[in-house]
mmCIF file of the N, C-alpha and C atoms, coordinates in Angstrom:
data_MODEL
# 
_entry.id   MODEL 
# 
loop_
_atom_site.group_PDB 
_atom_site.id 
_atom_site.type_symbol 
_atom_site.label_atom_id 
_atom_site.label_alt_id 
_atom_site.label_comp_id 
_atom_site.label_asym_id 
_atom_site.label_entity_id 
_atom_site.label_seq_id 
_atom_site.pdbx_PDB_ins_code 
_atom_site.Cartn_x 
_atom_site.Cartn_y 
_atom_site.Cartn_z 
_atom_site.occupancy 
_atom_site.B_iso_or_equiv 
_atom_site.pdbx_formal_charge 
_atom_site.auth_seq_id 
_atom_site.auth_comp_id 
_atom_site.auth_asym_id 
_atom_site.auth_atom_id 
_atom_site.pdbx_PDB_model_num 
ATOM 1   N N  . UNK A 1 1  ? 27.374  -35.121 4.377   1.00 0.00 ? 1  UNK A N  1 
ATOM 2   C CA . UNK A 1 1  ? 26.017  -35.525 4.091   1.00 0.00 ? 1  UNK A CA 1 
ATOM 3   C C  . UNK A 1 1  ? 26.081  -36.790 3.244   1.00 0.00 ? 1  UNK A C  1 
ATOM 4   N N  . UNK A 1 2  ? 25.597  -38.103 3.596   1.00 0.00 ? 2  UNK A N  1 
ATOM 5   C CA . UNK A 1 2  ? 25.501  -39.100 3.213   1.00 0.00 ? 2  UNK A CA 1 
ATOM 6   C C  . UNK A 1 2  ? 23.903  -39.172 2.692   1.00 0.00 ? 2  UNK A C  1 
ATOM 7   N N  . UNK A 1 3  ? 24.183  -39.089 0.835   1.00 0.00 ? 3  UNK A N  1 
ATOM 8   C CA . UNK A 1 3  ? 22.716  -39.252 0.221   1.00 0.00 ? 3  UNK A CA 1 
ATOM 9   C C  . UNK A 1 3  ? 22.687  -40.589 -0.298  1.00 0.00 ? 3  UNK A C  1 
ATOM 10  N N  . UNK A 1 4  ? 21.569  -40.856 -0.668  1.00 0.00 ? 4  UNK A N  1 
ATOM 11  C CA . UNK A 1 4  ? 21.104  -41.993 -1.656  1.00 0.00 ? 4  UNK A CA 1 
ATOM 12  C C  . UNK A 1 4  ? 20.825  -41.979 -2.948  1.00 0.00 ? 4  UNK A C  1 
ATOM 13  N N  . UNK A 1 5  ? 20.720  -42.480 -4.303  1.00 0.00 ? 5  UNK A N  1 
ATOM 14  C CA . UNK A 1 5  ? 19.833  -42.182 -4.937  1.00 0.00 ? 5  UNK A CA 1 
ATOM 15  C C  . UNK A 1 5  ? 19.250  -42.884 -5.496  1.00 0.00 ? 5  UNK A C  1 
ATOM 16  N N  . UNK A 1 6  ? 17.665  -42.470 -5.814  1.00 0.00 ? 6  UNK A N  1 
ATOM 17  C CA . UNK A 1 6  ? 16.962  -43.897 -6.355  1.00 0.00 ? 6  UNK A CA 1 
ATOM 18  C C  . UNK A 1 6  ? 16.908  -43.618 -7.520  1.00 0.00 ? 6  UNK A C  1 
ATOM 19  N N  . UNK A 1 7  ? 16.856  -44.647 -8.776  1.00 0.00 ? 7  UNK A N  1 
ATOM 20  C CA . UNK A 1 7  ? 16.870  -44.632 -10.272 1.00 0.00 ? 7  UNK A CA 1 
ATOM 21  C C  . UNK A 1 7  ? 15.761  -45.213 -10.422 1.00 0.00 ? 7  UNK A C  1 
ATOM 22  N N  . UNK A 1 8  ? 15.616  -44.840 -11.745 1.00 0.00 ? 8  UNK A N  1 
ATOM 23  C CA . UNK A 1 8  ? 15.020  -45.656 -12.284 1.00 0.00 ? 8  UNK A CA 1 
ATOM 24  C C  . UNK A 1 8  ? 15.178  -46.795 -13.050 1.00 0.00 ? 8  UNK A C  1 
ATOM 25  N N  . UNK A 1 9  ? 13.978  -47.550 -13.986 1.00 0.00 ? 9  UNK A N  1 
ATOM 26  C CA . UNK A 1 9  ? 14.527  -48.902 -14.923 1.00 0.00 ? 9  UNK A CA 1 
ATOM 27  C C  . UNK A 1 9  ? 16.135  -48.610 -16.023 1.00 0.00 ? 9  UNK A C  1 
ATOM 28  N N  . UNK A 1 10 ? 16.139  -47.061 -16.225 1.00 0.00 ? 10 UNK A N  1 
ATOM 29  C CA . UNK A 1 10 ? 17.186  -46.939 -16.886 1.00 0.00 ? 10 UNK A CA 1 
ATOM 30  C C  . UNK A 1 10 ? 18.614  -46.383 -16.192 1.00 0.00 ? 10 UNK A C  1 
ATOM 31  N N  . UNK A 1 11 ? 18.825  -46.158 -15.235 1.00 0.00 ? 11 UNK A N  1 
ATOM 32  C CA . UNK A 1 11 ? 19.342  -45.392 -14.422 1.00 0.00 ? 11 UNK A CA 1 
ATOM 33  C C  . UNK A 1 11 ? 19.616  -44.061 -14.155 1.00 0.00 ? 11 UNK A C  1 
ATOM 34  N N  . UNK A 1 12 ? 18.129  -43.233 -14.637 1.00 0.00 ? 12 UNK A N  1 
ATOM 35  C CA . UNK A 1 12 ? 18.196  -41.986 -14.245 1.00 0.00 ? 12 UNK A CA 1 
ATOM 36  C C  . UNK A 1 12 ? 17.768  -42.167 -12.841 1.00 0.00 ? 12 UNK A C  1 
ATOM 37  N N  . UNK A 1 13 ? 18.450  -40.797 -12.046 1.00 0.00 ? 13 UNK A N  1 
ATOM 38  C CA . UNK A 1 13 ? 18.235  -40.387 -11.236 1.00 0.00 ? 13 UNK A CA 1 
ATOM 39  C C  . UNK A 1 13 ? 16.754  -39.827 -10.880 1.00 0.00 ? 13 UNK A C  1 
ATOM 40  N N  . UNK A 1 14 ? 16.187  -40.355 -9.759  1.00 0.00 ? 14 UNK A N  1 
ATOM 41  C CA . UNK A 1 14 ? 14.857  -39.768 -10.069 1.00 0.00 ? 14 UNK A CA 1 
ATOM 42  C C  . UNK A 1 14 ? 14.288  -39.411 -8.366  1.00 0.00 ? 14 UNK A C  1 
ATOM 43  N N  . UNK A 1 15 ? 14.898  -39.870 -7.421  1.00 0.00 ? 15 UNK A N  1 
ATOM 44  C CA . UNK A 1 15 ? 14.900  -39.161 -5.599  1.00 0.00 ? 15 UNK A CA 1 
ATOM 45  C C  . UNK A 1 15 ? 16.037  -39.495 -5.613  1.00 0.00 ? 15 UNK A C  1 
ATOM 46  N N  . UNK A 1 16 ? 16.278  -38.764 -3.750  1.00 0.00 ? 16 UNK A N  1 
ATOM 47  C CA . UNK A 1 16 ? 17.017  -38.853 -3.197  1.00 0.00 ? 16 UNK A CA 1 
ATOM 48  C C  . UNK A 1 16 ? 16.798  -39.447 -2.001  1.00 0.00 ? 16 UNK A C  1 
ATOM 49  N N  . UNK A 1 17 ? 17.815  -40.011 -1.422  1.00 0.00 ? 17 UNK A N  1 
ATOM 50  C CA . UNK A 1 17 ? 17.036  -39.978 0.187   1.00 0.00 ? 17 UNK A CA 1 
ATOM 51  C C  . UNK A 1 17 ? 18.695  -39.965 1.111   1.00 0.00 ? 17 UNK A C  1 
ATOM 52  N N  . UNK A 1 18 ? 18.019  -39.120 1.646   1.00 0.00 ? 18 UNK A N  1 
ATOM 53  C CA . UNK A 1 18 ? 18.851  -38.327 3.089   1.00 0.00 ? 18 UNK A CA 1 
ATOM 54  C C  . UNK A 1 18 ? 18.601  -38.452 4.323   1.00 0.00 ? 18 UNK A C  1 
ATOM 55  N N  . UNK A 1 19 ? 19.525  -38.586 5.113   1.00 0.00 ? 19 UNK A N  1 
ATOM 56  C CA . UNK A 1 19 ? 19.177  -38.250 6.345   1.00 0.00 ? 19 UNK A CA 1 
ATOM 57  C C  . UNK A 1 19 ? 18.374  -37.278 6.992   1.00 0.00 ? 19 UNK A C  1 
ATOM 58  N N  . UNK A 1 20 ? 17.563  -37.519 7.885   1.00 0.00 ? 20 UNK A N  1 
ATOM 59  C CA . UNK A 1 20 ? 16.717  -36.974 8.304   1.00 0.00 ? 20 UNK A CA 1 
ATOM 60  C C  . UNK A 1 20 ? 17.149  -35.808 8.960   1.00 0.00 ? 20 UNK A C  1 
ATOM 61  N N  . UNK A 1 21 ? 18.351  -35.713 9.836   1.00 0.00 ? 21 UNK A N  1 
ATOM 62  C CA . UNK A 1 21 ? 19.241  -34.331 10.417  1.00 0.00 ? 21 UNK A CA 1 
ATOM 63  C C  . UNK A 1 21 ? 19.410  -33.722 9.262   1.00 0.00 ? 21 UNK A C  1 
ATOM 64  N N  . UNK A 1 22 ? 20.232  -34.180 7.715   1.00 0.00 ? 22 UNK A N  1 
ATOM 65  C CA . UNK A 1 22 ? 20.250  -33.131 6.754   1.00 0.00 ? 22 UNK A CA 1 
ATOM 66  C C  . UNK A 1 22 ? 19.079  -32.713 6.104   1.00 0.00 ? 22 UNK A C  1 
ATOM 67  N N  . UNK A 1 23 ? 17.992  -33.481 6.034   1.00 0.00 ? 23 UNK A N  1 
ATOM 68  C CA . UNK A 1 23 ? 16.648  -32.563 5.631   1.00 0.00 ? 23 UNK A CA 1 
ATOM 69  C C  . UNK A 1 23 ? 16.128  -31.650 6.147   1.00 0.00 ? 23 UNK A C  1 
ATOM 70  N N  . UNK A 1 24 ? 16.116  -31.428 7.677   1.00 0.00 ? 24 UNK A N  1 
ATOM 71  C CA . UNK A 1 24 ? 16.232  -30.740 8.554   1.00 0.00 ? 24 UNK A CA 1 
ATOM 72  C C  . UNK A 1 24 ? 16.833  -29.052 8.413   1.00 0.00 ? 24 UNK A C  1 
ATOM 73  N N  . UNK A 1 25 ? 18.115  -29.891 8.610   1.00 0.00 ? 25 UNK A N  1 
ATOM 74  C CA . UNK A 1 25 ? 19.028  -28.275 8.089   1.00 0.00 ? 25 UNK A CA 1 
ATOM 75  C C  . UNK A 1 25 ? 19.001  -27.467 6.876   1.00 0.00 ? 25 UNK A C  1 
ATOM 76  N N  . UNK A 1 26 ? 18.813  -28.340 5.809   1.00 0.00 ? 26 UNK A N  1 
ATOM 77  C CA . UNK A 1 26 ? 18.281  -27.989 4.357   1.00 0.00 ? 26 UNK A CA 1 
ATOM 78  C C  . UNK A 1 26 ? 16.673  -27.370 4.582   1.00 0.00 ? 26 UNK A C  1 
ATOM 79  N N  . UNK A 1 27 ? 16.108  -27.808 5.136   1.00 0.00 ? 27 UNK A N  1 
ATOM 80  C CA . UNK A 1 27 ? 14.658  -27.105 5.037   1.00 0.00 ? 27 UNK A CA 1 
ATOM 81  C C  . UNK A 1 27 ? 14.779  -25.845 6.078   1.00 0.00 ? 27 UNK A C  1 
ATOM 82  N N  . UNK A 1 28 ? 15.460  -25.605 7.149   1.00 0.00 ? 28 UNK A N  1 
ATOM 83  C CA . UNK A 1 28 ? 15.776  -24.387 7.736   1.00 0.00 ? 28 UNK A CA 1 
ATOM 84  C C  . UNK A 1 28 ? 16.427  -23.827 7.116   1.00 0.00 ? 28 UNK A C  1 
ATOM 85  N N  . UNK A 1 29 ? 17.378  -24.007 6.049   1.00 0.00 ? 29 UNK A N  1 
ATOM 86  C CA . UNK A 1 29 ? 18.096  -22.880 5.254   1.00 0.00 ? 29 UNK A CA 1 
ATOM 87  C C  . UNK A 1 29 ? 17.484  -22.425 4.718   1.00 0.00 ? 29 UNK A C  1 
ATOM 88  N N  . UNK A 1 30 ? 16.461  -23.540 3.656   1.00 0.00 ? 30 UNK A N  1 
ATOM 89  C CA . UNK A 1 30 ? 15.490  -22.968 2.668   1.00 0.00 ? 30 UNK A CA 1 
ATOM 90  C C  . UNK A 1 30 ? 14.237  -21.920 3.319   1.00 0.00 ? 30 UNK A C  1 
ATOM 91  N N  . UNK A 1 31 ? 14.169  -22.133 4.700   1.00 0.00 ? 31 UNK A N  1 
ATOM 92  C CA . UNK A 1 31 ? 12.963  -20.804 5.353   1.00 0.00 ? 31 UNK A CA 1 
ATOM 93  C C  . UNK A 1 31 ? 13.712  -19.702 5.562   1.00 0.00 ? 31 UNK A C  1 
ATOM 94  N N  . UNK A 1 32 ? 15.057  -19.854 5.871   1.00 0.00 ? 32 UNK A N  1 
ATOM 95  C CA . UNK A 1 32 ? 15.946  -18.211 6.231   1.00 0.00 ? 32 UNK A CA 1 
ATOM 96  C C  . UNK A 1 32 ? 16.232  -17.981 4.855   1.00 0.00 ? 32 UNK A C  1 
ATOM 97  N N  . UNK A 1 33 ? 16.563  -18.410 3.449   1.00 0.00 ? 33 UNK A N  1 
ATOM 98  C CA . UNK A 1 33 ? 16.295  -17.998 2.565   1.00 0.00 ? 33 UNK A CA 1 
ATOM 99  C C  . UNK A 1 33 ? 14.934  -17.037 2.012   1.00 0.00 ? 33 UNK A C  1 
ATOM 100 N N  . UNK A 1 34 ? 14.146  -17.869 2.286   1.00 0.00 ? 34 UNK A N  1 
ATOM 101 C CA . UNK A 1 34 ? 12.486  -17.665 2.069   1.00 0.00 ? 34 UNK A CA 1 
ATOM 102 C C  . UNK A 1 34 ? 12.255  -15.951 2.356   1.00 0.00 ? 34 UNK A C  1 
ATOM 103 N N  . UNK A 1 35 ? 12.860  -16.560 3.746   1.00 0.00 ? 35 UNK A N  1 
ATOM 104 C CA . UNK A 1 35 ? 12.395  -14.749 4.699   1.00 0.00 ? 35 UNK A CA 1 
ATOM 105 C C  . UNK A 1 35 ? 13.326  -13.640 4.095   1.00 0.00 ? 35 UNK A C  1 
ATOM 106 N N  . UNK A 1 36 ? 14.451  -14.000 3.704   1.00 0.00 ? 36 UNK A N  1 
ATOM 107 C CA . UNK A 1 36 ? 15.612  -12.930 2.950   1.00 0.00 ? 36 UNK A CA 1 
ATOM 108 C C  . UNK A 1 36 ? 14.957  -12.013 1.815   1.00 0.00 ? 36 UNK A C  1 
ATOM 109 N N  . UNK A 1 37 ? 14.734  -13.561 0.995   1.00 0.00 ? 37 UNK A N  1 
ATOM 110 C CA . UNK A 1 37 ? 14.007  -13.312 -0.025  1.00 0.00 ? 37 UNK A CA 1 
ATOM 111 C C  . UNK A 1 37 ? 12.621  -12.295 -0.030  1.00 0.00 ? 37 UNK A C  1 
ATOM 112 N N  . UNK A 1 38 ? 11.811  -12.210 1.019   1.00 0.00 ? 38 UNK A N  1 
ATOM 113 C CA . UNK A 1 38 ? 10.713  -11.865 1.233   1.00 0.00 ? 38 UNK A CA 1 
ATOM 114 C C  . UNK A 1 38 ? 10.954  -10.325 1.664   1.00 0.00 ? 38 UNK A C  1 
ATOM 115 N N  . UNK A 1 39 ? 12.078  -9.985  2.693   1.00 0.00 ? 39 UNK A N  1 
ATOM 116 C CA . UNK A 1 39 ? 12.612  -8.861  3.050   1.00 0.00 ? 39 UNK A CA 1 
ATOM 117 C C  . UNK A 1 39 ? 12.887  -8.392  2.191   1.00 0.00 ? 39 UNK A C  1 
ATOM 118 N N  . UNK A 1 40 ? 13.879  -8.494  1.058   1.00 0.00 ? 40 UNK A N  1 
ATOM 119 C CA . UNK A 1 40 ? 14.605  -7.706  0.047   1.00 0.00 ? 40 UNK A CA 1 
ATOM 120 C C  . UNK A 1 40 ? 13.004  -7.049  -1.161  1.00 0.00 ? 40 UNK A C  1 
ATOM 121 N N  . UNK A 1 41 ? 12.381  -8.210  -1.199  1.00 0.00 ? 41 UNK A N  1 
ATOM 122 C CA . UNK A 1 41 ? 10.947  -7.612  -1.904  1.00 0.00 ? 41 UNK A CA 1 
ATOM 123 C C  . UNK A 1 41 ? 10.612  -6.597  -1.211  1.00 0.00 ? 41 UNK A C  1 
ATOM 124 N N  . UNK A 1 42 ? 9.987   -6.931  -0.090  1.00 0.00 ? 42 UNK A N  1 
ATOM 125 C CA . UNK A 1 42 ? 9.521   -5.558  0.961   1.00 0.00 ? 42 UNK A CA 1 
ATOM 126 C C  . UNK A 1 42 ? 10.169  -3.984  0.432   1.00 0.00 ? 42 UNK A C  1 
ATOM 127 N N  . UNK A 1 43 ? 11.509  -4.210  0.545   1.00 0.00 ? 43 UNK A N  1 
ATOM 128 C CA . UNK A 1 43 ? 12.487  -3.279  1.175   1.00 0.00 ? 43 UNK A CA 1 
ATOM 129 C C  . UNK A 1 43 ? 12.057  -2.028  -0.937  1.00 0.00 ? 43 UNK A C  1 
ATOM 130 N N  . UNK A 1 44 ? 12.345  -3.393  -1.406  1.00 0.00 ? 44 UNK A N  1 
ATOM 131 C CA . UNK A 1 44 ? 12.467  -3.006  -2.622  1.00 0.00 ? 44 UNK A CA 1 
ATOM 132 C C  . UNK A 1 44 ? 11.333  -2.480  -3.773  1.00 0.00 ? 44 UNK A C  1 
ATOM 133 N N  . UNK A 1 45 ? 9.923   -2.493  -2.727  1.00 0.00 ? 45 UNK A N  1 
ATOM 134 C CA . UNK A 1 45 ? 8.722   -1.799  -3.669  1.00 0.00 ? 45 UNK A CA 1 
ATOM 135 C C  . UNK A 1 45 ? 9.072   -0.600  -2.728  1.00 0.00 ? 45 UNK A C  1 
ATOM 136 N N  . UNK A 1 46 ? 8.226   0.431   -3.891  1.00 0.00 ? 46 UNK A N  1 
ATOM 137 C CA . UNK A 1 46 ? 8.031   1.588   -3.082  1.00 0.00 ? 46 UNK A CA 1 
ATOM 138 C C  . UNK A 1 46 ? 6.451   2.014   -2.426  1.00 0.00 ? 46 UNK A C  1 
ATOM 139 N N  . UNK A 1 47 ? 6.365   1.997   -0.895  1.00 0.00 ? 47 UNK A N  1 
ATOM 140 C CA . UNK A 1 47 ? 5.239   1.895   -0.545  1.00 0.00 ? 47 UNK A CA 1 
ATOM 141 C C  . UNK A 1 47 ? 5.225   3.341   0.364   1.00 0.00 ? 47 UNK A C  1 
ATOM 142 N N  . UNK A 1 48 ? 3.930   3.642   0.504   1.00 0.00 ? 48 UNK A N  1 
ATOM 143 C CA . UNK A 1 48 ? 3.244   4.961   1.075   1.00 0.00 ? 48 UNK A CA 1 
ATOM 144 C C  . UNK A 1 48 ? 2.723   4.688   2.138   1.00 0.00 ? 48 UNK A C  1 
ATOM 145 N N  . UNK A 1 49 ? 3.212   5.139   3.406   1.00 0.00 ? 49 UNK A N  1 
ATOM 146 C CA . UNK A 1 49 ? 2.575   4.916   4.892   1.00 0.00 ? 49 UNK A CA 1 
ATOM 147 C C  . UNK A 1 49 ? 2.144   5.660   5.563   1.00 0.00 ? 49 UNK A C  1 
ATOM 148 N N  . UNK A 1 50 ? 1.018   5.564   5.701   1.00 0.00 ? 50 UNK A N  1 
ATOM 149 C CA . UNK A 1 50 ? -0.017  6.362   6.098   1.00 0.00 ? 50 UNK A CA 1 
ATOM 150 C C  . UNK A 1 50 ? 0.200   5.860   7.959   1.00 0.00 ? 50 UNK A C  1 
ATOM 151 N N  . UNK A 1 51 ? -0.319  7.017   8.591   1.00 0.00 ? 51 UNK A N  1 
ATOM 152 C CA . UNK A 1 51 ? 0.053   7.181   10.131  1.00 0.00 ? 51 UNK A CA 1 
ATOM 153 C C  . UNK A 1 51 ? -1.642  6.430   10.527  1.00 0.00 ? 51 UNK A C  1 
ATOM 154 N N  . UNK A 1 52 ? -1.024  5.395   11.399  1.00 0.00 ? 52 UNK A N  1 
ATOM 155 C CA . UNK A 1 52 ? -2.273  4.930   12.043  1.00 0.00 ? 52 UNK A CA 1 
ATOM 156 C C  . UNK A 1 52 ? -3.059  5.756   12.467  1.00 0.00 ? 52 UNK A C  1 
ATOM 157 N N  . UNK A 1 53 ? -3.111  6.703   13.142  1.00 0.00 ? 53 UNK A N  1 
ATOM 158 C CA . UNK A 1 53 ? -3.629  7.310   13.457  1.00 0.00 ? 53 UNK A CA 1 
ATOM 159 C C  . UNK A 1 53 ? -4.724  8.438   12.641  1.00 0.00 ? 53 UNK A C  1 
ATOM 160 N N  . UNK A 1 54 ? -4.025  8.886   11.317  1.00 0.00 ? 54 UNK A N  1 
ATOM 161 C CA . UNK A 1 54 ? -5.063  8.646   10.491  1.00 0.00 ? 54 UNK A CA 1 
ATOM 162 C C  . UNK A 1 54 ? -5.541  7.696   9.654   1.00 0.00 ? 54 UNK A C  1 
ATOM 163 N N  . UNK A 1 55 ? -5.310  6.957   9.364   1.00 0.00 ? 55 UNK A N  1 
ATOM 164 C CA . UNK A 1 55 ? -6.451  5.290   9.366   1.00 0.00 ? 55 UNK A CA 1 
ATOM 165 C C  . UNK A 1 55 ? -7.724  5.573   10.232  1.00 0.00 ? 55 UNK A C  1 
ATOM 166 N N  . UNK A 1 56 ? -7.535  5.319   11.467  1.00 0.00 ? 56 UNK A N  1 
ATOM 167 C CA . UNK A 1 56 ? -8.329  5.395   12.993  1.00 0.00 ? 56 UNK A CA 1 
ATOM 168 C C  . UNK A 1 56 ? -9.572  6.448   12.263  1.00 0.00 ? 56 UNK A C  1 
ATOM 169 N N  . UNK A 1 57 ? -8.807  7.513   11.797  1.00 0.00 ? 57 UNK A N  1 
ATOM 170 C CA . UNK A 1 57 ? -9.582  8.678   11.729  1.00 0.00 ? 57 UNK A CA 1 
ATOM 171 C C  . UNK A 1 57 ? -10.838 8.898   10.607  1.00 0.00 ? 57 UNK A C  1 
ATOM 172 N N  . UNK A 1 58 ? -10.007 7.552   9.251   1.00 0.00 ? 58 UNK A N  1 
ATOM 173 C CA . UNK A 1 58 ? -10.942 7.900   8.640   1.00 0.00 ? 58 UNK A CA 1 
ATOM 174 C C  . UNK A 1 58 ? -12.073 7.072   8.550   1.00 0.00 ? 58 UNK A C  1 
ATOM 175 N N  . UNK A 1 59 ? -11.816 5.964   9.224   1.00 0.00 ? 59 UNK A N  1 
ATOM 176 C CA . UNK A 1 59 ? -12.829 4.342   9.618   1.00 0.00 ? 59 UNK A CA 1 
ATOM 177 C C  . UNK A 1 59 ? -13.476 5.140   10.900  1.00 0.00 ? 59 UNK A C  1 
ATOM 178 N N  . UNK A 1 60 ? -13.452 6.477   11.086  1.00 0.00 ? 60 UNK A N  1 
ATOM 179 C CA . UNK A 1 60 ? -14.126 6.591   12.400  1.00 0.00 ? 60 UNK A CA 1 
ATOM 180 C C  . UNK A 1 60 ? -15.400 7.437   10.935  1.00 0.00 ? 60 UNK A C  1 
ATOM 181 N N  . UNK A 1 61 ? -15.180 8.087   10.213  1.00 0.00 ? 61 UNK A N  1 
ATOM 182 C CA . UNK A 1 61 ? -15.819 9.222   9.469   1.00 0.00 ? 61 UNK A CA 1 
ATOM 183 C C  . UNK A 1 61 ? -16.802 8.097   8.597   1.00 0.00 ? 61 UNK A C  1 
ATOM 184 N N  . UNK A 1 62 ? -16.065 6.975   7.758   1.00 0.00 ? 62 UNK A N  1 
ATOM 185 C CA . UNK A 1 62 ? -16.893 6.333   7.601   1.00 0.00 ? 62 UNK A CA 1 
ATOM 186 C C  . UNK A 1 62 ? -18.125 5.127   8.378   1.00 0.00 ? 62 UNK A C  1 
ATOM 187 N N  . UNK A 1 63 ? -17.746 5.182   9.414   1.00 0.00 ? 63 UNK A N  1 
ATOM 188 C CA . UNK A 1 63 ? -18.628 4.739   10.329  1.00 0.00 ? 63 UNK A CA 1 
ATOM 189 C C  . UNK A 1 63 ? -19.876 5.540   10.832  1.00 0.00 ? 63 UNK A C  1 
ATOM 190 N N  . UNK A 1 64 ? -19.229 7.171   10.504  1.00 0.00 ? 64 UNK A N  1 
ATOM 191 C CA . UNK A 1 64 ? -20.007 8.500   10.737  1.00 0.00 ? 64 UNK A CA 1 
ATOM 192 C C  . UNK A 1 64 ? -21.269 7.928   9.524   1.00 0.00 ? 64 UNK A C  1 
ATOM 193 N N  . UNK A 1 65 ? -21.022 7.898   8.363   1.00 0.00 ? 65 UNK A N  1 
ATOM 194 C CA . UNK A 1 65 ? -21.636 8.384   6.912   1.00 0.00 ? 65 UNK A CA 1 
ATOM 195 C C  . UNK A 1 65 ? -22.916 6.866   6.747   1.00 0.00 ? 65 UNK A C  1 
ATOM 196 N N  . UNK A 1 66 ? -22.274 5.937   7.379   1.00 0.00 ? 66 UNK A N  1 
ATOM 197 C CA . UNK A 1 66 ? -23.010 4.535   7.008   1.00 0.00 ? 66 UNK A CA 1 
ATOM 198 C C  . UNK A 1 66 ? -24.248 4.787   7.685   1.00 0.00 ? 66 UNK A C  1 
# 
């Protein structure tokens, strides 16, 4: 990966600039990260699942009552 970097008046570092193929691959890592990240949350609350089917049942009762 061939970067650039732009400074500033003092010579801090302040962008970069990259090739457009490595921004690319860097921003697809960073979404399969993203989604990892997003899975392991999921995985890791503890959630209560209720059977569609009663859902169905009880949006049918309140549809009864309205």
């Amino acid at each position: 990966m061939k970067t650039q970097f732009v400074t500033d008046d003092h010579g801090k570092k302040i962008a970069v600039i990259l090739p457009v193929k490595d921004y690319e691959k860097i921003m697809e890592k960073l979404d399969e990260i993203e989604c990892v990240k997003a899975y392991d949350n999921a995985k890791a609350r503890k959630q209560e699942f209720i059977p569609a089917e009663d859902v169905f049942k009880a949006v049918e009762q309140k549809r009864k009552q309205a």
